[in-house]
C-alpha positions in Angstrom: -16.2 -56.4 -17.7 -16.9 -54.8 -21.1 -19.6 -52.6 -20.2 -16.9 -51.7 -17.0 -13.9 -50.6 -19.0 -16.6 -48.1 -21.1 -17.5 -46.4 -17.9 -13.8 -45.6 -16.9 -12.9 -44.4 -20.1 -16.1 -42.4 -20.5 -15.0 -40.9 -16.8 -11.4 -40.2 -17.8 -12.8 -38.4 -21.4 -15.5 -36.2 -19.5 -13.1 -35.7 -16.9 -10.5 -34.5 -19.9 -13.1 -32.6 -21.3 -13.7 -30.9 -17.9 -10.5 -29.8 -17.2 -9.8 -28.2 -20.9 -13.6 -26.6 -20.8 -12.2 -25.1 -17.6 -9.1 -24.0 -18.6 -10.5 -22.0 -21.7 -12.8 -20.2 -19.5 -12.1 -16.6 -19.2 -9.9 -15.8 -16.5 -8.8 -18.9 -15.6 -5.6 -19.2 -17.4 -5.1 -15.3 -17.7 -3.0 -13.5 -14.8 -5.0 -11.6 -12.1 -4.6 -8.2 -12.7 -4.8 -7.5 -9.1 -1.9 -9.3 -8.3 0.9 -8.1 -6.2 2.9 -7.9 -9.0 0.9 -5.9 -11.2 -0.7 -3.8 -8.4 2.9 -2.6 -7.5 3.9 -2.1 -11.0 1.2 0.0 -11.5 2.3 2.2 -8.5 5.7 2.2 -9.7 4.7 4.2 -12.7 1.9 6.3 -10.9 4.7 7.4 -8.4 7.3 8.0 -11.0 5.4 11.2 -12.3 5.4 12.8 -8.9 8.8 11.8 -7.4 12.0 12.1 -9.8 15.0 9.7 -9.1 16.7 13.8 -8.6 15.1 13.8 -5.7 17.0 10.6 -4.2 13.8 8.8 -2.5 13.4 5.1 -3.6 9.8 3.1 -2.9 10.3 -0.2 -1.1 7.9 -2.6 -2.9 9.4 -5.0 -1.6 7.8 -4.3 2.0 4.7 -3.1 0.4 1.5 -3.5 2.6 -1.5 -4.3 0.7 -4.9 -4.7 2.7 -8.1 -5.9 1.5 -11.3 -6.7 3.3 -15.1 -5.8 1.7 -14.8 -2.3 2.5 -11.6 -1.1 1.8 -8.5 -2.2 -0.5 -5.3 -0.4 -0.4 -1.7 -0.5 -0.8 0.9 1.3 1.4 4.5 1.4 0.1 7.4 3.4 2.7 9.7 4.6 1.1 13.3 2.2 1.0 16.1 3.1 4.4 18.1 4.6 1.7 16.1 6.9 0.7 17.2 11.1 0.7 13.5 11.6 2.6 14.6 9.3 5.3 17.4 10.0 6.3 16.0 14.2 6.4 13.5 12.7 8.8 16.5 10.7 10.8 18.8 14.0 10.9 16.1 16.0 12.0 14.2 14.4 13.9 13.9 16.9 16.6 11.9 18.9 14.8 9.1 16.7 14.8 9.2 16.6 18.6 9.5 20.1 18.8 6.3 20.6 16.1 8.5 22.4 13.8 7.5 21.9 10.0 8.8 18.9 8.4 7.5 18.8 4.9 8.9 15.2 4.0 7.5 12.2 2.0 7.3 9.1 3.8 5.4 6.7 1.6 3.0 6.4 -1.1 -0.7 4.9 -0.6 -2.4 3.6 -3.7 -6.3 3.0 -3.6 -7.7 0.6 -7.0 -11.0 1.4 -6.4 -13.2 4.1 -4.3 -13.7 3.3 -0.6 -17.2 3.8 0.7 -17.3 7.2 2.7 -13.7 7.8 2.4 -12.6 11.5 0.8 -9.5 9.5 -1.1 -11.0 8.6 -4.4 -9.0 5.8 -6.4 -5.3 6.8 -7.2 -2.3 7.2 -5.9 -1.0 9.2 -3.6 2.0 10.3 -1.6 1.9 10.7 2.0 3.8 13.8 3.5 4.6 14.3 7.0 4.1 17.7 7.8 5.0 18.0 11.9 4.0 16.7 15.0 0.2 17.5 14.2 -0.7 16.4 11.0 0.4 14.1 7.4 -1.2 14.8 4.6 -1.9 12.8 1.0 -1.3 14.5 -2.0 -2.5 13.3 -5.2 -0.5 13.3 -8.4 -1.4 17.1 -9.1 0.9 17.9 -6.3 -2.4 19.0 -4.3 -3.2 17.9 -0.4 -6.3 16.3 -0.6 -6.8 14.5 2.5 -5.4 15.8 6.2 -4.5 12.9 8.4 -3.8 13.3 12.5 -0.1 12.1 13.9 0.7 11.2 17.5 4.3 11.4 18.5 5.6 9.3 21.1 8.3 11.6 23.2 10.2 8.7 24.2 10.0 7.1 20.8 13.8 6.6 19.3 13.4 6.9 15.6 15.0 3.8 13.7 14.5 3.6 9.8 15.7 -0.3 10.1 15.4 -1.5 13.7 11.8 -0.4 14.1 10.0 -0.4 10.4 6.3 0.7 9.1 3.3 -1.2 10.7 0.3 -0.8 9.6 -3.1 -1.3 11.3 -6.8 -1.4 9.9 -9.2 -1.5 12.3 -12.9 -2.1 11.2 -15.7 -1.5 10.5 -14.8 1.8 12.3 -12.7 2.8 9.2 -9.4 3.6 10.9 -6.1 2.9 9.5 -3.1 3.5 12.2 0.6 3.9 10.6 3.2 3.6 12.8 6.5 4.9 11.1 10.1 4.2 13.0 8.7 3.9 16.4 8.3 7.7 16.5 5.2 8.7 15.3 1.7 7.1 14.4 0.0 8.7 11.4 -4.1 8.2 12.1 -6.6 7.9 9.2 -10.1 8.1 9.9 -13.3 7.6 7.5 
């Protein structure tokens, strides 16, 4: 019975001592840095040097996409319903059928880290659509670095609340499809 009681209360100290060894290991107790939290803070700020509150667009982290696999991690912000861009794209959206130029931001794209064989190098970006034919990311130098293809759907109604922002990865082809307001698709290849 003696010899019993040591074993238990050797088992609960080395199970004590397990615990607090692995709570003082590195990165255990400290906050992941890519957590949703942080990774959209960190876009917040990125974002802010490239569009000014003048402008009237707001980001809606709130319906952030963020997509991770082995290949590729991402995050895909639209812009909020309110926003001034929006609206633009609501009021006019017969030019985009027509294939008139647009020139409007829809959303911001932040990559953490380079993606294998992809031109987009780790940033972030904002995400213009142009016109019927093409979007484009521009980095925070106000420069298009990547052109990406769009598909309109003629019988698509736009809708800023009815029908939001999907977004599609398919691999390991390396294709992300953004479908914006049941409208347009936005096609990125790599």
């Amino acid at each position: 019975m003696f010899n019993k009681n040591f074993k238990l209360i050797y088992t609960a100290i080395g199970l004590v001592a397990v615990l607090v060894m692995g709570l003082a290991m590195p990165g255990v107790t400290q906050q992941n840095p890519l957590s949703r939290a942080s990774v959209v803070g960190a876009i917040n700020n990125a974002v802010a040097a490239t569009l000014t509150a003048a402008e009237g667009d707001i980001w809606d982290t709130d319906n952030a996409r963020f997509y991770s696999d082995p290949r590729a991690t991402f995050v895909y912000i639209p812009l909020h319903p309110a926003s001034r861009s929006l609206r633009f794209l609501e009021e006019n959206v017969q030019l985009l059928l027509t294939g008139d130029d647009l020139n409007v931001t829809i959303a911001a794209f932040h990559i953490p880290e380079d993606i294998p064989s992809f031109i987009l190098k780790a940033g972030t970006y904002s995400l213009k659509l142009m016109n019927r034919y093409k979007a484009v990311f521009v980095n925070q130098e106000g420069r298009a670095v990547f052109v990406a293809k769009v598909q309109v759907d003629e019988g698509g109604k736009f809708n800023a609340t009815a029908c939001p922002t999907t977004l599609t990865v398919i691999n390991p082809n390396g294709k992300i499809v953004i479908k914006i307001f049941c409208v347009c698709e936005i096609i990125v290849e790599w």
